[in-house]
C-alpha positions in Angstrom: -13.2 -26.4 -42.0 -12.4 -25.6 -38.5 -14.4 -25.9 -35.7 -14.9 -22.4 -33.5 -17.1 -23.6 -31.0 -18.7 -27.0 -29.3 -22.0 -26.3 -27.4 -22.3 -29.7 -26.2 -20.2 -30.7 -23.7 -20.0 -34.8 -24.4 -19.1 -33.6 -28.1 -16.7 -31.2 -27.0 -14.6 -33.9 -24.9 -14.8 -36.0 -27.4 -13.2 -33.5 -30.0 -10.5 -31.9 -27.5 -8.8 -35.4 -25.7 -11.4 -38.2 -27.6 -13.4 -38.8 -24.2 -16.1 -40.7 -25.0 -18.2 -40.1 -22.1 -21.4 -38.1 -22.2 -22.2 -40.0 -25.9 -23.7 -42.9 -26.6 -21.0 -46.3 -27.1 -23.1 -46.6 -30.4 -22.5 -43.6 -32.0 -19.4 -42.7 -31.3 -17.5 -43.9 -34.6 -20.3 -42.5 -36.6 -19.6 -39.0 -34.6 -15.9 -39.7 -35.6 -16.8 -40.0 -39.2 -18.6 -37.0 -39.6 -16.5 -35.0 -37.8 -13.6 -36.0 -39.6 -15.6 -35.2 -42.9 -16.4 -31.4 -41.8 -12.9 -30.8 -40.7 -11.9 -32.2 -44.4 -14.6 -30.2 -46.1 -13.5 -27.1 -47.8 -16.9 -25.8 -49.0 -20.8 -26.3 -47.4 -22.2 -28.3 -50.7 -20.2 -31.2 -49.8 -22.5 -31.8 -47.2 -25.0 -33.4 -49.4 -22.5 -35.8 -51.1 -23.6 -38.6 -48.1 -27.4 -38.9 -48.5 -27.4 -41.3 -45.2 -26.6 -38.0 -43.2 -30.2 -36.1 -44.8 -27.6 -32.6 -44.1 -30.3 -30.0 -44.5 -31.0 -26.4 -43.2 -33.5 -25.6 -40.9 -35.8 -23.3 -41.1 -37.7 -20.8 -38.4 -36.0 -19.3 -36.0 -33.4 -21.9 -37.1 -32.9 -20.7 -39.9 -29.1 -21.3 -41.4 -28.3 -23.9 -39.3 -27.3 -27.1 -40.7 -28.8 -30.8 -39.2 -27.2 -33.7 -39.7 -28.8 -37.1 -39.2 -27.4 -39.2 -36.2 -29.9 -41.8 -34.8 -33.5 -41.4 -34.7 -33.5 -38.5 -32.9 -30.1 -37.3 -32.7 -28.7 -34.5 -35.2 -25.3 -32.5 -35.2 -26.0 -29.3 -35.7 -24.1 -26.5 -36.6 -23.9 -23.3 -38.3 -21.1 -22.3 -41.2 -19.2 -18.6 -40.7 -18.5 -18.3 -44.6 -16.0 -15.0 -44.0 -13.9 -17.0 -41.8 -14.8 -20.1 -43.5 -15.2 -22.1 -40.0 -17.8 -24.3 -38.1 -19.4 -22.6 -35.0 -21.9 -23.6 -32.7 -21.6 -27.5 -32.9 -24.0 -29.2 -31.1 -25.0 -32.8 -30.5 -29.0 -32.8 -30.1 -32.8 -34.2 -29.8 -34.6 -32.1 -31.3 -37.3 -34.0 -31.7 
């Protein structure tokens, strides 16, 4: 899938010219795994195929957006635009 949009700035520079800065040295190849897996992912059920990553959707006001586990309190998050079959609003976050 391709990614629309990066909220988080880090993430974003990371993506566009693989600037590491603004992300933690430790998750950094971890971040390039999974980011490498959604670009390769054709459909949203693949999501679950790595149980390590707990992908779920949230629910509330959340509702529809995808979490993915980082580190103990990081998550990428994201929502999918199935028309245009594209990741949008990536984030890199503690939410908790």
């Amino acid at each position: 899938m391709r990614i629309r949009n990066v909220l988080h700035k880090g993430l974003r520079r990371f993506i566009e010219a693989d600037d590491t800065s603004g992300l933690q040295s430790a998750v950094v190849e971890k971040l390039r795994r999974i980011l490498s897996f959604l670009q390769d992912m054709e459909r949203e059920e693949e999501l679950r195929t790595v149980p390590s990553w707990k992908a779920h959707q949230m629910t509330g006001d959340r509702k529809g957006t995808w979490s993915l586990f980082v580190t103990k309190n990081w998550r990428l998050t994201f929502r999918i635009d199935k028309d245009e079959v594209e990741i949008i609003d990536l984030d890199y976050e503690d939410y908790h």
